[in-house]
NUSE-516165 format. One record per residue: residue in three letters; z, x, y of N, C-alpha, C, CB in turn. Coordinates in steps of 0.001 Angstrom, whole numbers, plus 524288, in hexadecimal, padded with zeros to 5 digits. Last residue first. Glycine has a CB too. Layout:
N
    aa      nz      nx      ny     caz     cax     cay      cz      cx      cy     cbz     cbx     cby
   ALA       Z       X       Y       Z       X       Y       Z       X       Y       Z       X       Y
...
END
This chain:
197
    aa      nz      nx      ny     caz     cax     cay      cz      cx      cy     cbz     cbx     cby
   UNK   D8977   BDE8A   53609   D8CA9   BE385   537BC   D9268   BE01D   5397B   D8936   BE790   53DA6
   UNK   D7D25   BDE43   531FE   D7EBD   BDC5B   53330   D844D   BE034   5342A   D7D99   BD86F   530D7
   UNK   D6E8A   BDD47   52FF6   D72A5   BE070   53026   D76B1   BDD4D   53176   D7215   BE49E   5335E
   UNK   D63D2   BD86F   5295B   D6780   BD788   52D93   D6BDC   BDBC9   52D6D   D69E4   BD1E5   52D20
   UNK   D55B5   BD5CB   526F6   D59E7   BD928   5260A   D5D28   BD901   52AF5   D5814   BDEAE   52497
   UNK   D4E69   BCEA6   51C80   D51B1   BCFD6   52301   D5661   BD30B   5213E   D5472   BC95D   526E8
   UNK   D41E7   BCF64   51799   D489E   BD001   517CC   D4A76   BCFDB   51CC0   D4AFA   BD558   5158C
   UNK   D389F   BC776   514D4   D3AB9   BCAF4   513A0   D3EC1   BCCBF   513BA   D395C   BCCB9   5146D
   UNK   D359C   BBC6F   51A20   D315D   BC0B0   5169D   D340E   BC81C   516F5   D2963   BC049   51AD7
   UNK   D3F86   BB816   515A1   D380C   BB435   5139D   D3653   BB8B5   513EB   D338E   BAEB8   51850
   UNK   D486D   BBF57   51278   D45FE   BBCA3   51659   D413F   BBAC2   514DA   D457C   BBF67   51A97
   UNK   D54BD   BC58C   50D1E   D4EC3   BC51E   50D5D   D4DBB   BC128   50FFD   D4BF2   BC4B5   5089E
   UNK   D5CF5   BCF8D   513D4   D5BC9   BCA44   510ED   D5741   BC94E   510FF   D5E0B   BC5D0   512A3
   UNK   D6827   BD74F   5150E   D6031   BD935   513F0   D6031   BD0D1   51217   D5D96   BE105   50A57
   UNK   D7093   BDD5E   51D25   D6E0F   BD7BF   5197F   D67C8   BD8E6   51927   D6F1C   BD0A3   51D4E
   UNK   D7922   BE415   51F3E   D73C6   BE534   522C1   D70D9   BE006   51CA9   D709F   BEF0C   52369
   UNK   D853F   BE8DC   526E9   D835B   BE52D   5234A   D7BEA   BE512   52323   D8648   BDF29   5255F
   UNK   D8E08   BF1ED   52AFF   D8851   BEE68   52B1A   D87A1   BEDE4   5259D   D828F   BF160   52E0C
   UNK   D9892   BF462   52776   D969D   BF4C3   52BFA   D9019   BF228   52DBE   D972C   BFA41   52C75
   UNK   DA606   BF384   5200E   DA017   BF204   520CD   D9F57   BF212   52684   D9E69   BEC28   51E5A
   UNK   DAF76   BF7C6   51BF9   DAADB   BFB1A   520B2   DA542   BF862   51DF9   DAAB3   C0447   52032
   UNK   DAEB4   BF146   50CD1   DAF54   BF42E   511EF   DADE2   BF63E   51603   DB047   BF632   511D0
   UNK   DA913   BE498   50A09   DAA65   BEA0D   50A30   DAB43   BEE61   50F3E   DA6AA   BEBCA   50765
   UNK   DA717   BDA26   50872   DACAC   BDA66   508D0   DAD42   BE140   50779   DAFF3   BD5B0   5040F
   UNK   D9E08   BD35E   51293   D9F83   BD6C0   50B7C   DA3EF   BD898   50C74   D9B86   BDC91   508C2
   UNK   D9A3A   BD03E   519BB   DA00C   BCECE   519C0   DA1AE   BD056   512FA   DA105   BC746   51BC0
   UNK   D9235   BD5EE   51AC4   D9613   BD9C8   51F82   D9C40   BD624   51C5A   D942A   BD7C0   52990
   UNK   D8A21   BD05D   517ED   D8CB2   BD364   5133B   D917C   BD6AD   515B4   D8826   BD7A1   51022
   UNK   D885C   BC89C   51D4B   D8CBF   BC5EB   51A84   D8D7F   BCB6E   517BD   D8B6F   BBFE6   51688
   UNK   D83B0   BCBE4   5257B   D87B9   BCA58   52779   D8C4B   BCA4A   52212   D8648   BC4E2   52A81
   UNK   D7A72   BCEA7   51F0A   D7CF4   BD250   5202F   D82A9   BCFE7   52269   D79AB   BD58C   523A6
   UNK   D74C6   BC33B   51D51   D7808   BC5EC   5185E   D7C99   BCC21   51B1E   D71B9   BC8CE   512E4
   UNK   D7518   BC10F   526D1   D78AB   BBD9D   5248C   D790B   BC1D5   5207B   D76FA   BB755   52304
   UNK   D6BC8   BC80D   52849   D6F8C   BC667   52BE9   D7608   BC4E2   528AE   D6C91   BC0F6   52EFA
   UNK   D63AD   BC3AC   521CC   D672E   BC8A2   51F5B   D6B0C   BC9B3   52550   D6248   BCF66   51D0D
   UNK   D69BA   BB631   51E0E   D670D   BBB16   51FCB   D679C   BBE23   51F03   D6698   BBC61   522D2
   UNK   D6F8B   BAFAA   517B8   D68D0   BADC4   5181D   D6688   BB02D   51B93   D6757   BA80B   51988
   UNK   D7961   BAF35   50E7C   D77C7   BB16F   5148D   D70F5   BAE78   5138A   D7836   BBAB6   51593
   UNK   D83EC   BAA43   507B5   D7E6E   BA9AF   509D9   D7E14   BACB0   50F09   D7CE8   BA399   50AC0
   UNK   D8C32   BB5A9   50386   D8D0B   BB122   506CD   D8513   BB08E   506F3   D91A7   BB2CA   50E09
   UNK   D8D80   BBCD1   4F92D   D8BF7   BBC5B   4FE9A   D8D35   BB82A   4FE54   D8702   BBD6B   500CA
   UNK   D92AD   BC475   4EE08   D9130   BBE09   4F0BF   D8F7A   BBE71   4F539   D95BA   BB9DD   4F198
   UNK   D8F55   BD0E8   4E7F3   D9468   BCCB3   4EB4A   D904C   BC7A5   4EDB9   D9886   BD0ED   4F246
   UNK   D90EA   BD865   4DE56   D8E65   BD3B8   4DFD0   D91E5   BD1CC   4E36B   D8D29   BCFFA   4DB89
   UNK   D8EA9   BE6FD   4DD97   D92D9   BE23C   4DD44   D8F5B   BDE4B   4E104   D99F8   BE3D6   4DFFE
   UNK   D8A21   BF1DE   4D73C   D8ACA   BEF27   4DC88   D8CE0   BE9EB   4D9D0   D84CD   BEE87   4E0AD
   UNK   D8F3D   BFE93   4D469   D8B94   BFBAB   4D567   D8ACD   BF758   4D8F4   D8AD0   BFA89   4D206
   UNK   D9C57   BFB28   4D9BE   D99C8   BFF1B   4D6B1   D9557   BFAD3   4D440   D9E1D   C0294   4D208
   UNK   D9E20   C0105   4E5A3   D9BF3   BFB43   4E2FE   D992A   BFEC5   4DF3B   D979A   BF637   4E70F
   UNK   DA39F   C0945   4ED61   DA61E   C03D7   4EA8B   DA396   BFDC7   4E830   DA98F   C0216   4EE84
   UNK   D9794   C0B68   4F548   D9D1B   C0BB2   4F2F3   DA09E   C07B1   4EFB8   D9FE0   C0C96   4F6D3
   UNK   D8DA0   C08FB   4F7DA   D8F4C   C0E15   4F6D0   D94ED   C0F3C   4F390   D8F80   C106B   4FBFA
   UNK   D8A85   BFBC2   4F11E   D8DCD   BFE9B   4F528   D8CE7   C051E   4F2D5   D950F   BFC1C   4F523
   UNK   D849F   BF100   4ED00   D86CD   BF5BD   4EADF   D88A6   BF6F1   4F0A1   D8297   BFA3E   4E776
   UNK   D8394   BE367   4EAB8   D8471   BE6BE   4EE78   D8768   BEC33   4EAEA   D8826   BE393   4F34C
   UNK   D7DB1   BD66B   4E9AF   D7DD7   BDA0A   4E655   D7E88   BDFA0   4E8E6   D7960   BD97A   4E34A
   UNK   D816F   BC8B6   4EF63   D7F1C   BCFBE   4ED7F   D8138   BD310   4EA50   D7F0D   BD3A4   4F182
   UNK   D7D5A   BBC8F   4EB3A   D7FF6   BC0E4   4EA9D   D7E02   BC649   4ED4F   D8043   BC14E   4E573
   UNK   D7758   BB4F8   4EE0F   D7C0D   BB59B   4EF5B   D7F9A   BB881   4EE4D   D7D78   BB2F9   4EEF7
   UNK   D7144   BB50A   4E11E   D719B   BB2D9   4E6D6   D77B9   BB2AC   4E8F8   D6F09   BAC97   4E6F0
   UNK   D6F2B   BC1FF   4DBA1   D7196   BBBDA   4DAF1   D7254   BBAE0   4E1A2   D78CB   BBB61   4D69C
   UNK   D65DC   BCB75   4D76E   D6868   BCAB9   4DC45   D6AEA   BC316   4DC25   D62F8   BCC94   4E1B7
   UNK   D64C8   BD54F   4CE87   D647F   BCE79   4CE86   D6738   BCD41   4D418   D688A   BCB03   4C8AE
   UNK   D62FE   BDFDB   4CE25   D6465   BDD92   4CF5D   D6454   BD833   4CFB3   D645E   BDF41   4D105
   UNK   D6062   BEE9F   4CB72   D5DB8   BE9FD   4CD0F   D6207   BE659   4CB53   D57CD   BE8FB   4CA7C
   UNK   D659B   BFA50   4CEDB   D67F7   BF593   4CE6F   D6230   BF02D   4CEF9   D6D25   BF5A0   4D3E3
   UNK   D6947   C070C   4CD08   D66DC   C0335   4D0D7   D6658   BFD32   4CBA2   D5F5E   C0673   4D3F1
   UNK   D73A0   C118B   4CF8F   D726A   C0BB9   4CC10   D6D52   C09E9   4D0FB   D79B1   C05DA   4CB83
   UNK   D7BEE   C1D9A   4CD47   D75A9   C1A2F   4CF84   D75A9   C152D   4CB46   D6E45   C1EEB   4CE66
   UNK   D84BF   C226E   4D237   D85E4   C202D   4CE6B   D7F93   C1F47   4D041   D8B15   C1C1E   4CD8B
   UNK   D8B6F   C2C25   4D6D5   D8D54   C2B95   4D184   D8A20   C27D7   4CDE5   D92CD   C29B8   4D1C6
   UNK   D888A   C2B34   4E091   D873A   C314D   4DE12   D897B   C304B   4D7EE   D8B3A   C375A   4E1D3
   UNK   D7F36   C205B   4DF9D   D8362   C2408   4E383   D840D   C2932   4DE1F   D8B5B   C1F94   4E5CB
   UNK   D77E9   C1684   4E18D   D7738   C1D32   4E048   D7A59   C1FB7   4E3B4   D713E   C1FDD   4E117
   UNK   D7180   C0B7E   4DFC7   D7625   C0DD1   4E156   D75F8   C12E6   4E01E   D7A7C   C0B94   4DF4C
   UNK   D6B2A   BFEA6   4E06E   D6BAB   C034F   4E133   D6E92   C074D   4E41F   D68D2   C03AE   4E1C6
   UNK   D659D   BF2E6   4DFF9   D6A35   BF4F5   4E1D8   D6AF1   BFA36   4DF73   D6E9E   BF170   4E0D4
   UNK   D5DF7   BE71B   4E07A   D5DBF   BEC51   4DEAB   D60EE   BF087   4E0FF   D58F5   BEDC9   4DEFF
   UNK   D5A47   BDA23   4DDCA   D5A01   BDE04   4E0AD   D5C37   BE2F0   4DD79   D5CA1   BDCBD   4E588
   UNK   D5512   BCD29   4DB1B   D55FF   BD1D9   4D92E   D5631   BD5BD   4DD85   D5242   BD310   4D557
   UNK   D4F1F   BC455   4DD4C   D5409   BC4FF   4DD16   D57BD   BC9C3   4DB43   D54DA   BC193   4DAD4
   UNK   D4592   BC588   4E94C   D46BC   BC670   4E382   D4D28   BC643   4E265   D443A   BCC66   4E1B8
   UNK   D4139   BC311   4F372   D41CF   BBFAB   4EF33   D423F   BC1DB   4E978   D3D9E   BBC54   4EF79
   UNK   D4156   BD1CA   4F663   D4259   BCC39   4F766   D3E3D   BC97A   4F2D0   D40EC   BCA7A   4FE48
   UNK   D4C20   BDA0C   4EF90   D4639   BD963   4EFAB   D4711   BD3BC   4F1FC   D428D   BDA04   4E96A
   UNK   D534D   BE2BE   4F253   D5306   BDF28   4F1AC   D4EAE   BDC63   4F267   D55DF   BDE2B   4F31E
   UNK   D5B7E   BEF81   4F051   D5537   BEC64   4F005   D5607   BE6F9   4EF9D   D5142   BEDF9   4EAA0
   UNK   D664B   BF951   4F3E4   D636E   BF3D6   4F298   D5F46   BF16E   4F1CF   D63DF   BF18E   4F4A7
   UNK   D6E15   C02E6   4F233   D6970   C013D   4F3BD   D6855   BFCB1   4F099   D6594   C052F   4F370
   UNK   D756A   C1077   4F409   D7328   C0AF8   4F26B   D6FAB   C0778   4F5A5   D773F   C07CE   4F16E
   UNK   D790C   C1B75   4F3A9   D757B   C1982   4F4CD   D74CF   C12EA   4F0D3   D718B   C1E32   4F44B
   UNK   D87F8   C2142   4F49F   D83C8   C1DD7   4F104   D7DB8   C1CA5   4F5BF   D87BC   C1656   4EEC1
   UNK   D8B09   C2A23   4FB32   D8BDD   C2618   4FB9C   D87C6   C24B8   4F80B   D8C4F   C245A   50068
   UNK   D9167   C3578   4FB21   D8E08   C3443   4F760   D8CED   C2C50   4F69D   D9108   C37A4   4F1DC
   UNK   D9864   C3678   505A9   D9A3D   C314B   4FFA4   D978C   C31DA   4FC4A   D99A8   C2AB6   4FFF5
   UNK   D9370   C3C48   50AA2   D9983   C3DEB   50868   D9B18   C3959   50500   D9E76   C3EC2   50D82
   UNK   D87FF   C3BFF   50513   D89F5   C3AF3   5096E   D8FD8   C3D9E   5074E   D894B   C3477   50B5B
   UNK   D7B72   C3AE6   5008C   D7F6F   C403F   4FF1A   D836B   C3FB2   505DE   D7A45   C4877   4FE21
   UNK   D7B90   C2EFC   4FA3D   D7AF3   C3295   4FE6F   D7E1E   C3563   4FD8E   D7B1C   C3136   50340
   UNK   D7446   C2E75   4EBCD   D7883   C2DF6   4F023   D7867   C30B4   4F41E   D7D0C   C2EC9   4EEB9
   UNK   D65CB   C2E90   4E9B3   D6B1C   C2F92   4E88D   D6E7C   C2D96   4EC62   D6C12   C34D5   4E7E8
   UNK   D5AD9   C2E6A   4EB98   D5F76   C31B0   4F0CA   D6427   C3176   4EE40   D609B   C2E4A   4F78F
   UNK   D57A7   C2D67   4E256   D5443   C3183   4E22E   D5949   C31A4   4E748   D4C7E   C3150   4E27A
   UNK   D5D45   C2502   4DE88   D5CEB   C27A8   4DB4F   D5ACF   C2CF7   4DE47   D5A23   C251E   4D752
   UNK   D5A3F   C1C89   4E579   D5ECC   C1E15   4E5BE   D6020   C22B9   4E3FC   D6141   C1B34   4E401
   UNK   D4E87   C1D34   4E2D0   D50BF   C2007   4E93B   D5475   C20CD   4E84E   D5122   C1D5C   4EEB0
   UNK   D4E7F   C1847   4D943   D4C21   C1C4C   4DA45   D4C5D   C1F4D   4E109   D470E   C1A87   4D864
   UNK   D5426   C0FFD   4D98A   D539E   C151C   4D5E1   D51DC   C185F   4D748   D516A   C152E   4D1F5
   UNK   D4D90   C0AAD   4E05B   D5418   C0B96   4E122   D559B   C1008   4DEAE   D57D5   C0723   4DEC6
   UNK   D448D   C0A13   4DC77   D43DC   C0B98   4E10E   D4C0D   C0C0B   4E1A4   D3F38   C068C   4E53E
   UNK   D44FE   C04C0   4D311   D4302   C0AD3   4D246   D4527   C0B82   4D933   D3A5C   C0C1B   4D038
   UNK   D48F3   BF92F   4D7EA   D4CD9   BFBD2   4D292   D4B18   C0249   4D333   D4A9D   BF8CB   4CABF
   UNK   D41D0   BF641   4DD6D   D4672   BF97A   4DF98   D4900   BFB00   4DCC1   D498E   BF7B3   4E28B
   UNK   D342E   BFE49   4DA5C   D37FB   BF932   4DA41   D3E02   BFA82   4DDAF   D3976   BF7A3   4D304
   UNK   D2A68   C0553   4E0D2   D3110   C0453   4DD85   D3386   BFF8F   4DE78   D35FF   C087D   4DF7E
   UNK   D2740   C0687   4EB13   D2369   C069E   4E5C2   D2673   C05FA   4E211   D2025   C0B88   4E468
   UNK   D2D50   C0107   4F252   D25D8   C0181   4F386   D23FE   C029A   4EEF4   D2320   C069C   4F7C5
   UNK   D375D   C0568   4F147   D355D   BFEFE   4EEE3   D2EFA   BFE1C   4EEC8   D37E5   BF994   4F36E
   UNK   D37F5   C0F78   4F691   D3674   C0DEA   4F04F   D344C   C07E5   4EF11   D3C18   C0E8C   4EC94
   UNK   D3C13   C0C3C   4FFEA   D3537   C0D85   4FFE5   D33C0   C0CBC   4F97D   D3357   C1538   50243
   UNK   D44D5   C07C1   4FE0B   D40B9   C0416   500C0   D3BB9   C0745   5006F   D4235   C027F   50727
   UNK   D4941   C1079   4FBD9   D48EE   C0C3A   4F7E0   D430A   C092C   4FAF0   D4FAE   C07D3   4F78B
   UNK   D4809   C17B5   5045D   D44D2   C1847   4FDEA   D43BF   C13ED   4FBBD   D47F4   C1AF8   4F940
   UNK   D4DD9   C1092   50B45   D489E   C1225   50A37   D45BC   C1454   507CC   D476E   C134B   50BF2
   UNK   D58D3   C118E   505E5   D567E   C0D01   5077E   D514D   C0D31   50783   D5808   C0B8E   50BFB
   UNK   D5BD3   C1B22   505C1   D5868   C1874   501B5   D5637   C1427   50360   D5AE9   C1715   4FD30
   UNK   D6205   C1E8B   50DFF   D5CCC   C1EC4   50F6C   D5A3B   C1D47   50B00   D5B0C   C23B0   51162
   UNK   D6CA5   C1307   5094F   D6AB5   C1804   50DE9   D63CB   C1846   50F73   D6C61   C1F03   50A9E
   UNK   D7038   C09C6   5070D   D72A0   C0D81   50986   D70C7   C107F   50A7B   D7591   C0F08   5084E
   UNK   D65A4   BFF25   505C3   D68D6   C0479   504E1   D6D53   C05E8   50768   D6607   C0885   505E4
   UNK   D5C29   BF487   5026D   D61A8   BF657   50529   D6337   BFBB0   50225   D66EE   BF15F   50461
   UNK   D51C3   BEFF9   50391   D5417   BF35F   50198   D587F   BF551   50433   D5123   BF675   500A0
   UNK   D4908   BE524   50011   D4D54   BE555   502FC   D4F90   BEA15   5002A   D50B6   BE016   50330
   UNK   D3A9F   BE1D2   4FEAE   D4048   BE4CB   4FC2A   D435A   BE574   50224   D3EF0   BEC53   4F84F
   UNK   D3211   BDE98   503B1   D351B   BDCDB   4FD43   D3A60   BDD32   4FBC6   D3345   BE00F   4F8E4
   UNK   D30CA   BE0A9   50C7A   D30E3   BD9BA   50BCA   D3107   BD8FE   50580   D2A6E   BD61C   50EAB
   UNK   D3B2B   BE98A   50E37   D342F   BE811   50F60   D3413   BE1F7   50C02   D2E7A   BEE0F   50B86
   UNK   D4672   BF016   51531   D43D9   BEA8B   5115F   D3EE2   BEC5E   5117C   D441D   BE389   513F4
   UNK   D50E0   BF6F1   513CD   D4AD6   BF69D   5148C   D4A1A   BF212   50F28   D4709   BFDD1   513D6
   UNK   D5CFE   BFC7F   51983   D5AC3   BF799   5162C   D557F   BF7F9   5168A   D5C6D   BF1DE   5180D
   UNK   D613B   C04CE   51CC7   D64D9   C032D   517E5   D6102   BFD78   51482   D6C4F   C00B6   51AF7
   UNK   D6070   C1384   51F49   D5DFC   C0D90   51D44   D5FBB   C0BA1   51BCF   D5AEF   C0C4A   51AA7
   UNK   D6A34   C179C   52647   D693B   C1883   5220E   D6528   C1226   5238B   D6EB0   C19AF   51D62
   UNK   D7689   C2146   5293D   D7300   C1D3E   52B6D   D6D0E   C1BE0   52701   D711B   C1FF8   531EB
   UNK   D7AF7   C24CD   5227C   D7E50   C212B   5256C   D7AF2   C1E5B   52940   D82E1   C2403   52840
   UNK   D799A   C2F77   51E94   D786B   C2A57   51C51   D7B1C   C2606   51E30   D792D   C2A57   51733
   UNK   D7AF5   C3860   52368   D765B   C35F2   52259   D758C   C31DE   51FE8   D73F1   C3851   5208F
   UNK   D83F3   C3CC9   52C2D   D8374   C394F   52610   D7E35   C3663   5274F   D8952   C3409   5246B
   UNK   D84E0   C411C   534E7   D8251   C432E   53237   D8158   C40D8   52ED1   D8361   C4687   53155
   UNK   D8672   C364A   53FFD   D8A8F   C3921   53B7A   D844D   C3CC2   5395E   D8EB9   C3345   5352D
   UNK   D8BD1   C3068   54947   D886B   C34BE   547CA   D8BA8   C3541   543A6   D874D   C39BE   54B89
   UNK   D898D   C217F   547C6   D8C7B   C24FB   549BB   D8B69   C2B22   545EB   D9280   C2247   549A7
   UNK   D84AD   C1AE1   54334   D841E   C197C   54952   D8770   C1CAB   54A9B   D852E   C13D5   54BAE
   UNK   D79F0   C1817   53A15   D7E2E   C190E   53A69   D7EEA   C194C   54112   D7F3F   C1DA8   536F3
   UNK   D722C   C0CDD   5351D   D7416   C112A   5374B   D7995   C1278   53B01   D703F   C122B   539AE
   UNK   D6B17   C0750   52B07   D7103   C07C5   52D14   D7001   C0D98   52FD6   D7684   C079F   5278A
   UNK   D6115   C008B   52D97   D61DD   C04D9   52C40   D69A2   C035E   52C78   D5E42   C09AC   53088
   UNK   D56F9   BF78B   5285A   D5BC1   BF812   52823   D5D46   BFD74   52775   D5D87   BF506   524AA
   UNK   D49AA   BF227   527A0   D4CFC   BF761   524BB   D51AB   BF650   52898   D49CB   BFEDD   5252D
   UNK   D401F   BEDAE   52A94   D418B   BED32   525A5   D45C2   BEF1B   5234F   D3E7F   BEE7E   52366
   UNK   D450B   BED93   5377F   D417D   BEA7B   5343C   D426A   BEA9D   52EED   D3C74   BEBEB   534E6
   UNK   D5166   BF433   538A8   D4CCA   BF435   53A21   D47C2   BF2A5   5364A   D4C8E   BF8CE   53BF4
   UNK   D5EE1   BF2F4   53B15   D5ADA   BF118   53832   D54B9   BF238   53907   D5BA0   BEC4A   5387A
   UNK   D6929   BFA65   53AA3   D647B   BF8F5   53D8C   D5EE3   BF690   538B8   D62C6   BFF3C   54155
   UNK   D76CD   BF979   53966   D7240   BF9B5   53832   D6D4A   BF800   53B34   D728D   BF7D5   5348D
   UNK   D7F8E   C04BC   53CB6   D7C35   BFEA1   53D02   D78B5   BFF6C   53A15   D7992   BFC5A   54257
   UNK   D8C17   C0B19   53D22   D888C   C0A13   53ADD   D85AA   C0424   53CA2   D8A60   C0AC9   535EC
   UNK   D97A6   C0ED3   53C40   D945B   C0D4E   5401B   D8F17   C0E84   541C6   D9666   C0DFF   5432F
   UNK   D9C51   C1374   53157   D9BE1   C0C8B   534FE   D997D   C0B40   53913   DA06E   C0A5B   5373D
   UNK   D9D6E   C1B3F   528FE   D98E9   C1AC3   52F0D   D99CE   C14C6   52F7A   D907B   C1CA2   52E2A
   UNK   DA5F2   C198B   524AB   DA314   C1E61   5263E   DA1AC   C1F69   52AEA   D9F15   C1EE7   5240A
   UNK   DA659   C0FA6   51F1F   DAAF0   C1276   5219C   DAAA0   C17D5   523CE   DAECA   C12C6   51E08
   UNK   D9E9E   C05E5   51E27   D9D7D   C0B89   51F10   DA3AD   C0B97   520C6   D9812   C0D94   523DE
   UNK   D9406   BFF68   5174F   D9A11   BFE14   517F9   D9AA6   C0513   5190D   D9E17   BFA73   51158
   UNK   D8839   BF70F   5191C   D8A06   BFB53   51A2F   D9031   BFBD8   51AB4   D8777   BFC9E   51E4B
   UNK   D82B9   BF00A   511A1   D873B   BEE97   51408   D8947   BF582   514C3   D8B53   BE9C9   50FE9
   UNK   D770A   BE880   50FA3   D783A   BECFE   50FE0   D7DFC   BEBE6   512C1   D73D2   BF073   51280
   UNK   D6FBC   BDED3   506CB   D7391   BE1EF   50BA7   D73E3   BE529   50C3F   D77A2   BE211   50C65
   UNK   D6675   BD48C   50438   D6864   BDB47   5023C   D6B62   BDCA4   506CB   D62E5   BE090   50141
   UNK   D6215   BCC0A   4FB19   D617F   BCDEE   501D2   D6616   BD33F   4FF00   D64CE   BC7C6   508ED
   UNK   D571C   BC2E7   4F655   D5B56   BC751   4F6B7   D5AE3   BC919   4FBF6   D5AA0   BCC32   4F2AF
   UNK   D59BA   BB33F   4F6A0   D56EB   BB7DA   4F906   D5A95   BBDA7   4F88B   D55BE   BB639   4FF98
   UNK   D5E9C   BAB5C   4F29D   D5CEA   BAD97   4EEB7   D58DB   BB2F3   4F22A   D59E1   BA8BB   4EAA4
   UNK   D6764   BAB97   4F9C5   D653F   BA747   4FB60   D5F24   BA9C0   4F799   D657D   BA62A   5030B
   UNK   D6969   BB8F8   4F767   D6C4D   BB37F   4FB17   D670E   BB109   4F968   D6E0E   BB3E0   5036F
   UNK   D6CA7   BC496   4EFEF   D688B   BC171   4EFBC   D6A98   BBAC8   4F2F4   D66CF   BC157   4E8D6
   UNK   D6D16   BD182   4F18B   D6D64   BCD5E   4EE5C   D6A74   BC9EA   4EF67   D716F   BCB89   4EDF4
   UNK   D7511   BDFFA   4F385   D6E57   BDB43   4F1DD   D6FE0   BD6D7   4F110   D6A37   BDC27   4EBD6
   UNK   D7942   BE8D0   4FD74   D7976   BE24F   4F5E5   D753B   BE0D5   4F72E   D7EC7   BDAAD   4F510
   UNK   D81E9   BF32C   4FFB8   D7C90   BEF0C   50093   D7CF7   BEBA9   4FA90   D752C   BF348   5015C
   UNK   D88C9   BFC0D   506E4   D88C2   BF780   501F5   D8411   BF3E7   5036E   D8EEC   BF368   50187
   UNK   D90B6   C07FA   50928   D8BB1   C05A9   50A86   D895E   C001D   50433   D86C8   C0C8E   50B5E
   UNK   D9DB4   C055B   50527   D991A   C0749   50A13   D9445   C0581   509A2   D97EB   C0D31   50A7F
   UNK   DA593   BFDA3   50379   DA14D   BFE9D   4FC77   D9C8F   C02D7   501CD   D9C3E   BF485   4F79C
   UNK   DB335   BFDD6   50127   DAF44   C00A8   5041E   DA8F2   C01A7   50022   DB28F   C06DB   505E2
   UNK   DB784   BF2BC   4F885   DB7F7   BF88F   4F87B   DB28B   BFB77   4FD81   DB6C5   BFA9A   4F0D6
   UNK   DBC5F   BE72F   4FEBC   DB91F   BEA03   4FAFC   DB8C9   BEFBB   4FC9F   DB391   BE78B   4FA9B
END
């Protein structure tokens, strides 16, 4: 499959939603992730000036699950406090736009509410804006990318029953310079979050 770089999906296992993140880099590869209690960073591990290579990529609170590519991540997650995620996607993606990088790389982004079947996908590169509510089907995700997905495409998983397991299985997605994997899944009283590499 075509180089899709920074890629995340929503959907829905064992009727619980869960959410990824799949960092794919021919740039910067030597890269981790660190997890700390509610939030997920990616950082970078070699000097550079590029400001967007290290970055928020996940924040939970015991409703919402929010995945990104960059520093929206925490707008989004602070908007949800008084905004749904449909206004709260719209309304950050809309107000930072795309990064002013040498790719003009897209900003995208995910919501996934626990016990609901519905989630919420969001995109804004220099040509195109969409946000997205969603029907989430079991055993499926639902995944956009910075690159080569126009809007976003459904693919199958395998059963997982962590966010351990879900990150293991999204590393065996069939896209290019993949480098961490990072699984959001829900839990009795809220989310786990796993990385994987």
């Amino acid at each position: 499959m075509a180089y899709t770089g920074r890629t995340l999906g929503i959907g829905l296992m064992n009727g619980k939603p869960f959410a990824f993140y799949l960092l794919c880099s021919r740039s910067f590869p030597n890269r981790k992730a660190v997890i700390r209690g509610n939030a997920a960073y990616i950082i970078n591990q070699t000097e550079t000036d590029n400001p967007y290579v290290s970055y928020p990529v996940v924040r939970v609170n015991e409703r919402y699950a929010v995945v990104t590519n960059g520093l929206h991540t925490d707008f989004i997650f602070q908007a949800l406090e008084w905004e749904k995620p449909r206004k709260a996607l719209i309304h950050v993606l809309d107000a930072m736009d795309y990064e002013r990088d040498d790719h003009n790389t897209p900003r995208i982004a995910g919501v996934v509410e626990r016990g609901s079947e519905r989630g919420w996908l969001g995109f804004v590169g220099r040509d195109g804006f969409w946000v997205r509510e969603l029907e989430l089907r079991e055993g499926k995700a639902l995944v956009t990318a910075t690159y080569n997905v126009d809007g976003f495409i459904k693919i199958g998983l395998s059963n997982f029953s962590s966010a351990r397991e879900l990150a293991t299985e999204i590393l065996k997605l069939p896209f290019e310079h993949k480098i961490i994997s990072i699984g959001i899944a829900e839990k009795k009283d809220g989310w786990e979050i796993e990385a994987a590499s």
